[in-house]
C-alpha positions as CSV (number, residue, x, y, z in Angstrom):
1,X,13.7,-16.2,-36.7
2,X,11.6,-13.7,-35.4
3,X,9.4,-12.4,-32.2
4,X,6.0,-10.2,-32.3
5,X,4.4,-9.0,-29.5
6,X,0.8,-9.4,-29.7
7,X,-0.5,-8.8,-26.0
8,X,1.2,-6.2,-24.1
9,X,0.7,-4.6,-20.4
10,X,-0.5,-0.7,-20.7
11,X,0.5,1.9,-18.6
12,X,-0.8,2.0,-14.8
13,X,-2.1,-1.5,-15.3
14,X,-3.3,-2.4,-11.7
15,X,-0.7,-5.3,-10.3
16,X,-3.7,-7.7,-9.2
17,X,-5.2,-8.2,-12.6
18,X,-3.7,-10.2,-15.5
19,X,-0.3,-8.3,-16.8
20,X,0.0,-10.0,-19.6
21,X,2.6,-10.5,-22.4
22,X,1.8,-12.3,-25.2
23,X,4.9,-12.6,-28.2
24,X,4.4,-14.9,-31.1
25,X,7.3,-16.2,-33.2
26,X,8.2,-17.3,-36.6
27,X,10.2,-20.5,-35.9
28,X,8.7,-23.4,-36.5
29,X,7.7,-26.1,-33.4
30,X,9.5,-23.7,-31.1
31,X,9.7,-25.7,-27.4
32,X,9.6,-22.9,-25.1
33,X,10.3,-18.9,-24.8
34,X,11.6,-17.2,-21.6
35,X,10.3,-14.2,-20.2
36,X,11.8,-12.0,-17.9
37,X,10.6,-9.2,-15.7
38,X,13.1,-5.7,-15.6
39,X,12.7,-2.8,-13.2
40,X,12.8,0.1,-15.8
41,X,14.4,2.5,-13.1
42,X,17.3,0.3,-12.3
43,X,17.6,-2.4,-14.8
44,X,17.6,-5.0,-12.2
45,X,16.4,-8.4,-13.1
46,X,13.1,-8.9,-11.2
47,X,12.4,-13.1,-11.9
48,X,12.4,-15.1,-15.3
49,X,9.8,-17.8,-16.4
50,X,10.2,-20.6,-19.2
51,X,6.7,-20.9,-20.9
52,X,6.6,-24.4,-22.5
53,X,4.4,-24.3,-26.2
54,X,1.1,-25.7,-25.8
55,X,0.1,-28.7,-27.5
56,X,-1.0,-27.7,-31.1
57,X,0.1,-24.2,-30.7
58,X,4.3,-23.4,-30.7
59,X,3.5,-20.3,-32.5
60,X,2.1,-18.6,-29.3
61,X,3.3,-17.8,-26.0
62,X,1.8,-15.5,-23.0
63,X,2.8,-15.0,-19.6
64,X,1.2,-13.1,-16.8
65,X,3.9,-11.7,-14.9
66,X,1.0,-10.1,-11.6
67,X,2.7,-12.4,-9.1
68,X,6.4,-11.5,-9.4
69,X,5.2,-8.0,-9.9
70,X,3.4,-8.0,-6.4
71,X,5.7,-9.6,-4.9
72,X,8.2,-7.0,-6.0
73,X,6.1,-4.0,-5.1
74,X,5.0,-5.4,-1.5
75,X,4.7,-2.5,0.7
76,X,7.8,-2.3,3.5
77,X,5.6,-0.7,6.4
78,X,8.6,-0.7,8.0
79,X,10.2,1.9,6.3
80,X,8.0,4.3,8.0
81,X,9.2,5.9,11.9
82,X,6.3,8.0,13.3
83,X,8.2,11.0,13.6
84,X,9.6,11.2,10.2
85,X,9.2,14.8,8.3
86,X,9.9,12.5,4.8
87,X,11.2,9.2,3.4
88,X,11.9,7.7,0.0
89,X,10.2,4.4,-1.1
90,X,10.6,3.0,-4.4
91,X,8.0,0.4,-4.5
92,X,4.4,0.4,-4.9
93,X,4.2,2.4,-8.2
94,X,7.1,1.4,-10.4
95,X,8.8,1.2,-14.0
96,X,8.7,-2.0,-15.5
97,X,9.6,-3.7,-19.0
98,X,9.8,-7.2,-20.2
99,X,11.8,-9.1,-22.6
100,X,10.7,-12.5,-24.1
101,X,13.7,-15.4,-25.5
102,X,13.5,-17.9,-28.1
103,X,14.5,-21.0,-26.4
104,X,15.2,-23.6,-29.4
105,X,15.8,-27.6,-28.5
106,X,19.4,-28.5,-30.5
107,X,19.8,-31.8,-31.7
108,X,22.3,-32.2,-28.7
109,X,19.1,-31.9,-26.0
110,X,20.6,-28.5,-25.0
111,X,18.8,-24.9,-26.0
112,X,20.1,-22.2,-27.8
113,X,18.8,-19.0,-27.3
114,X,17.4,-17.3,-30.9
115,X,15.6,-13.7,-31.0
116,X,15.3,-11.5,-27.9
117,X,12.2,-8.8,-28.0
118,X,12.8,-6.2,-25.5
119,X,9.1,-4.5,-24.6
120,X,8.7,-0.9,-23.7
121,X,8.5,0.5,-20.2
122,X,5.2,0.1,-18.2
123,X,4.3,1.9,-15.2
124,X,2.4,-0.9,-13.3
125,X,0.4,0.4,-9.6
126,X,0.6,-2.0,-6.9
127,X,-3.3,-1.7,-6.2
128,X,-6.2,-3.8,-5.7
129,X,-9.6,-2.1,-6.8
130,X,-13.0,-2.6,-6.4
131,X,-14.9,-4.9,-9.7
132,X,-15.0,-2.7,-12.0
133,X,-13.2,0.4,-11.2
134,X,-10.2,1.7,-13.5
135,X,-7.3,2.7,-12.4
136,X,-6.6,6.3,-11.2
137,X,-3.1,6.9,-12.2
138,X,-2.1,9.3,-15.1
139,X,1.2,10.7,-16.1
140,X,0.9,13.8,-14.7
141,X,1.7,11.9,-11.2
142,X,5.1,11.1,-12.1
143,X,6.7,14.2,-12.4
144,X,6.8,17.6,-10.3
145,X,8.4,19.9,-12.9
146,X,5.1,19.2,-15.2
147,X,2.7,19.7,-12.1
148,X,2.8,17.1,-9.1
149,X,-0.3,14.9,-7.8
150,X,-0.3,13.8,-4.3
151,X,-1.2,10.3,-4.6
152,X,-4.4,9.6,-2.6
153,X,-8.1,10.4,-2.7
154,X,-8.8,11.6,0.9
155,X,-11.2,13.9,0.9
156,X,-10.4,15.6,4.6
157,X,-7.3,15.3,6.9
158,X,-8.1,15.3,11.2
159,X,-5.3,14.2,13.3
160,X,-5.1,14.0,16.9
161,X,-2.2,14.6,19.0
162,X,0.9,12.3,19.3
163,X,-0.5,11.1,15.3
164,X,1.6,10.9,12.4
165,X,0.6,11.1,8.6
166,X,2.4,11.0,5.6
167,X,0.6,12.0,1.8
168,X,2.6,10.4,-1.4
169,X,4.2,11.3,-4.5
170,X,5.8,10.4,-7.1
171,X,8.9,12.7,-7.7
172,X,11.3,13.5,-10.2
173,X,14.4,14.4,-8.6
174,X,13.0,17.6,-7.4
175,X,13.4,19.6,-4.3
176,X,10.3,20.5,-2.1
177,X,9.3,23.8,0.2
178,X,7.4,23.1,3.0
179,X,5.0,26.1,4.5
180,X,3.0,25.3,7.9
181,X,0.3,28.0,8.8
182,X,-1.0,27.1,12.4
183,X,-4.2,28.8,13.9
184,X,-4.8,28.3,18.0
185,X,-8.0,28.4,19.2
186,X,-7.2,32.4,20.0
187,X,-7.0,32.5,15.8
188,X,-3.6,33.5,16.3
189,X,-1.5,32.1,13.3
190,X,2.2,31.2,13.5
191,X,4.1,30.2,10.2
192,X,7.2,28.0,9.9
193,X,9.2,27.4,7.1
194,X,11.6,24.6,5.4
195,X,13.4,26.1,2.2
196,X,13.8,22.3,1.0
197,X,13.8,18.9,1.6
198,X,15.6,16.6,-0.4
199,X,13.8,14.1,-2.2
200,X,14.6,11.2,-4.4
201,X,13.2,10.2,-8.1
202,X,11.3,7.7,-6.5
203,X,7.8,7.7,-4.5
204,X,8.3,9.9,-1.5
205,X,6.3,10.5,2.1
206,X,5.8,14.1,3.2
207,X,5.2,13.7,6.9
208,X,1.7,15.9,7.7
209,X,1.0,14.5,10.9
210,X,1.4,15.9,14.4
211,X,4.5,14.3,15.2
212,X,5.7,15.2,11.5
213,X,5.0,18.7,11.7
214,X,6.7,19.2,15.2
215,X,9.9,17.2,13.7
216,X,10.5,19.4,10.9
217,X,14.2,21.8,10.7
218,X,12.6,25.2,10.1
219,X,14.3,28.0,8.3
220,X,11.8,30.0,9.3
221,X,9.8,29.8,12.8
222,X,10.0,28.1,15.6
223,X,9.2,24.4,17.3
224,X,7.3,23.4,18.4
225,X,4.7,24.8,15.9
226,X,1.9,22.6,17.1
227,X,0.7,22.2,20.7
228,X,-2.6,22.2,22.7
229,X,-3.4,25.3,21.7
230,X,-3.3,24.6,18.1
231,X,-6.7,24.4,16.0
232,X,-5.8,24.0,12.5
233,X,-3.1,24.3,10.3
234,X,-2.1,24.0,6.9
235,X,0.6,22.5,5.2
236,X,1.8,23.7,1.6
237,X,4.1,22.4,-0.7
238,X,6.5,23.6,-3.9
239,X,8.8,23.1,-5.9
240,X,12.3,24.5,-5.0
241,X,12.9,25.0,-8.8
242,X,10.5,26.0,-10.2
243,X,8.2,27.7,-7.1
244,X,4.9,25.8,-8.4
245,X,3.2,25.3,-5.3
246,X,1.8,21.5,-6.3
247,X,-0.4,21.1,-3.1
248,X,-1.8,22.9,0.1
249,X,-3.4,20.7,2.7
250,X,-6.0,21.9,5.8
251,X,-6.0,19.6,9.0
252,X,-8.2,20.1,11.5
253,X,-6.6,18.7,15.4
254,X,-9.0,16.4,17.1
255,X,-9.4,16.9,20.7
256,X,-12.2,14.5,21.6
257,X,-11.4,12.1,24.3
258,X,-11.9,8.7,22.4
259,X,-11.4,5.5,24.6
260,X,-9.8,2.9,21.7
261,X,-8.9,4.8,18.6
262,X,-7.7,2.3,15.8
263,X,-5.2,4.0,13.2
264,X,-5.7,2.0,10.2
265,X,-3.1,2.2,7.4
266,X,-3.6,0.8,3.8
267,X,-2.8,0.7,-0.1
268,X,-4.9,3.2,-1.8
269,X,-5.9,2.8,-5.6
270,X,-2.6,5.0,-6.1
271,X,-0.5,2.2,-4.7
272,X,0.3,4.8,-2.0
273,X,-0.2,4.5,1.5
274,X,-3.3,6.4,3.2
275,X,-4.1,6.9,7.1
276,X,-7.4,6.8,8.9
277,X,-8.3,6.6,12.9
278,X,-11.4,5.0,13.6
279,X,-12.9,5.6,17.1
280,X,-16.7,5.3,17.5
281,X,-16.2,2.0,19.3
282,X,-14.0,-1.4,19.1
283,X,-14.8,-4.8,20.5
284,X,-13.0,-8.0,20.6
285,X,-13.3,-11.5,20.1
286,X,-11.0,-14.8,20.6
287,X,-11.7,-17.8,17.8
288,X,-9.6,-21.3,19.5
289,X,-8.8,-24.0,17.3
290,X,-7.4,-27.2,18.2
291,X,-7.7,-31.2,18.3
292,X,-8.1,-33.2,21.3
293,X,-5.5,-35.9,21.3
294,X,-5.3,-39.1,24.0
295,X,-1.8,-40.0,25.3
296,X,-1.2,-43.8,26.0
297,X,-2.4,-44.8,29.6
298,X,1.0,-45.6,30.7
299,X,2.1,-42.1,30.4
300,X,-0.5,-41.0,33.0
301,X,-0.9,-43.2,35.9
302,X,-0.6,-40.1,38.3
303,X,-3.6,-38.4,39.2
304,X,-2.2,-35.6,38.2
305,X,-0.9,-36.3,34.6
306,X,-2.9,-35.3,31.7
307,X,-4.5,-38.1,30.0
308,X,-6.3,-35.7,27.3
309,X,-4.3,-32.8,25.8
310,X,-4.1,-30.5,23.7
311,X,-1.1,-31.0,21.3
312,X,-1.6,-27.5,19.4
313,X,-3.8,-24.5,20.1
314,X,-4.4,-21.5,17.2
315,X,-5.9,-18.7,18.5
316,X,-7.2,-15.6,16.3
317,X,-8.4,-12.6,17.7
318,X,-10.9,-10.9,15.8
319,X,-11.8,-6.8,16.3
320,X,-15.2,-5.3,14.8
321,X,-14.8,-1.6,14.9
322,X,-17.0,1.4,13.8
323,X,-16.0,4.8,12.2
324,X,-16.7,8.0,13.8
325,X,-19.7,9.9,11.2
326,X,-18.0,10.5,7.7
327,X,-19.2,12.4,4.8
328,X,-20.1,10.9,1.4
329,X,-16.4,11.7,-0.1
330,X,-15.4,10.2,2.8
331,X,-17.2,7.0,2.7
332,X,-16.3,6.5,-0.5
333,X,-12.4,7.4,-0.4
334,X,-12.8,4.2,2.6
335,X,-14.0,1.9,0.1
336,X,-10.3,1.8,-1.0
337,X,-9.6,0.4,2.4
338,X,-12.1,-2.4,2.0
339,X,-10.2,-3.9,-1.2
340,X,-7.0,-2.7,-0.7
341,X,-4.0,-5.3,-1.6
342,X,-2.4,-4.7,2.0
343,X,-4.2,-3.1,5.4
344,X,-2.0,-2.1,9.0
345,X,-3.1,-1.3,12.1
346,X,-0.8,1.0,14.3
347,X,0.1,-0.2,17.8
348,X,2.8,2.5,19.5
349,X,5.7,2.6,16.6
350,X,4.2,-0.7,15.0
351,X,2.6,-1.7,12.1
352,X,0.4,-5.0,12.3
353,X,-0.6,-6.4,8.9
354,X,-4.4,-7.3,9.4
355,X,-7.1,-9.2,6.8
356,X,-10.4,-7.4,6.7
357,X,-13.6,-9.7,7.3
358,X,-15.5,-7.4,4.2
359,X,-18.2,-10.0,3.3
360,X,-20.7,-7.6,4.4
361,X,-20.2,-4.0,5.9
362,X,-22.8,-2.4,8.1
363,X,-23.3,1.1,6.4
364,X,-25.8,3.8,8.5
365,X,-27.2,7.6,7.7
366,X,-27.2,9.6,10.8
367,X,-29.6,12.6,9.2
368,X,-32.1,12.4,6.0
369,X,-30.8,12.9,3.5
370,X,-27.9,10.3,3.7
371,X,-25.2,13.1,3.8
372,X,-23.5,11.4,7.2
373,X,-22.7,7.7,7.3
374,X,-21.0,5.7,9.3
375,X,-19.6,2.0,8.9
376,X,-19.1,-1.0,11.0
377,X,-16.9,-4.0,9.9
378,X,-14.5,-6.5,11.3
379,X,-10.8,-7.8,11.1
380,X,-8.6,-10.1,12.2
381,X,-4.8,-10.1,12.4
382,X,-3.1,-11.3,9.8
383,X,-0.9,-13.6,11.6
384,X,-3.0,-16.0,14.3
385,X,-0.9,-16.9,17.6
386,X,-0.3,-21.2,17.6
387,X,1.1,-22.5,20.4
388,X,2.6,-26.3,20.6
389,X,2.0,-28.7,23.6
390,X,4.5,-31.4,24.4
């Protein structure tokens, strides 16, 4: 007896296409093999599937194992507090390895088990891209000591008082320094200091935001370090062991008066989770379903009863929003928001999950030369309010 692998996952494999294992054996008319999904980091049995042979072919069996893997690596938005300075998450970007069972028929009508092959550890991102796009993960993203990447693409960071932000990485059980340069609108600069925050070997959030900033311990300085006075400010990080400083970040502090700002959270191609407030304008909608259903007449022979009802109602409120002018890197850092695997709008400390309507997106230039854009599109809670009717 004897198992091959023939099809295997690779590295960064994107969770919403086909992670497929494919193992073929040796043993002749084999009935079935069982495959089972591992989380690399912990060893924890994920789910396990029994893959029956196909008719004419027992020496070949494949499983696609995207489902249990998404399910696994579903984001948990509420993990996040607005006024975090960091948090662990171990999802969205994880460790994974498979192991595939001989399952042979005894004469009895029980199974034995015969070989086991044990596959090799596969980082797999919990991302959905556009057709045709690769993924973006390497290895350098999984470690600090070799050089950290923050996981997202956004091109330029604006946040707006009361906002909190977070940026992503993947870290190896190393220690970070956090530097915050502010400049008010005096260009006076202020500097505050945290000698290090302790971080898991997991992915982490580095709070950037407003609230974030203001909720940090400092070693050095003093809170608050941002008010309405504050500009600008940057926001550096390094390693505590090493001193590599990994990444430096410039905000820029919106003070426009904006009636209905939407923050929209989402899954990057990273797996990660990115921020963006969208406030050029917002209007609303209210789609009704529901039947029409005739009660016998003896049940309304008051003038007042209801003859006609309406046993259930569904009602869906639908939003159609437009960005603020973006850049070209920014427009197309948002096109991750249009096919990401999960989307979140912020309501107070909230997080509502929310489908995108993305059949067609209104795109406009502002100046020749296309260099400012801005986009129009709609959504729709992802959970419509039903009420029932007695």
């Amino acid at each position: 007896m004897a198992l091959t692998s023939i099809t295997t996952p690779t590295d960064y494999d994107i969770a919403y296409r086909p992670v497929l294992f494919e193992v073929e054996t040796s043993v002749v008319d084999l009935e079935a093999v069982e495959f089972s999904l591992y989380d690399n980091t912990t060893s924890d049995l994920i789910n396990s599937i029994t893959v029956q042979a196909k008719f004419g072919d027992t020496d070949n069996f494949q499983v696609d194992m995207r489902t249990f893997i998404q399910d696994y690596l579903r984001a948990d938005i509420d993990i996040i507090t607005p006024n975090q300075t960091h948090f662990n998450s171990g999802l969205s970007i994880r460790d994974f390895y498979i192991t595939a069972t001989e399952k042979i028929l005894t004469s009895s009508g029980t199974f034995n088990d015969g070989d086991t092959l044990t596959s090799s550890g596969y980082w797999i991102v919990n991302a959905a891209l556009n057709v045709g796009d690769s993924g973006l993960v390497a290895t350098e993203h999984f470690t600090t000591i070799s050089g950290t990447k923050i996981l997202t693409d956004k091109p330029t960071f604006e946040i707006r008082e009361g906002e909190s932000e977070f940026v992503s990485l993947y870290n190896n059980e190393e220690n970070v320094k956090v530097t915050v340069v502010t400049t008010d609108t005096a260009g006076i600069m202020a500097t505050g200091v945290v000698n290090s925050l302790t971080l898991g070997n997991q992915t982490c959030y580095l709070g950037i935001g407003y609230t974030n900033i203001n909720a940090l311990t400092l070693n050095t300085g003093t809170q608050p370090l941002i008010d309405s006075d504050t500009e600008s400010y940057t926001v550096q990080f390094e390693t505590v062991t090493t001193n590599t400083i990994f990444q430096q970040i410039s905000v820029n502090i919106d003070k426009g008066f904006r009636i209905s700002p939407v923050r929209f959270v989402f899954q990057n191609n990273y797996g990660a989770l990115d921020f963006f407030t969208c406030y050029a304008f917002k209007e609303q909608s209210i789609d009704i379903e529901s039947s029409i259903s005739q009660r016998p007449l003896v049940d309304y022979e008051s003038i007042t009863s209801y003859g006609k009802f309406r046993p259930n109602t569904s009602m869906s409120t639908r939003f159609r929003v437009g960005t603020q002018n973006i850049s070209v890197d920014e427009l197309n850092w948002l096109k991750q928001l249009f096919s990401s695997a999960g989307v979140w709008v912020q309501e107070g400390t909230q997080y509502r999950p929310i489908v995108l309507l993305t059949d067609s997106l209104l795109i406009e230039s502002n100046i020749q030369g296309n260099e400012v854009f801005n986009v129009q599109f709609e959504y729709e809670l992802a959970n419509a309010l039903r009420r029932q009717k007695g």
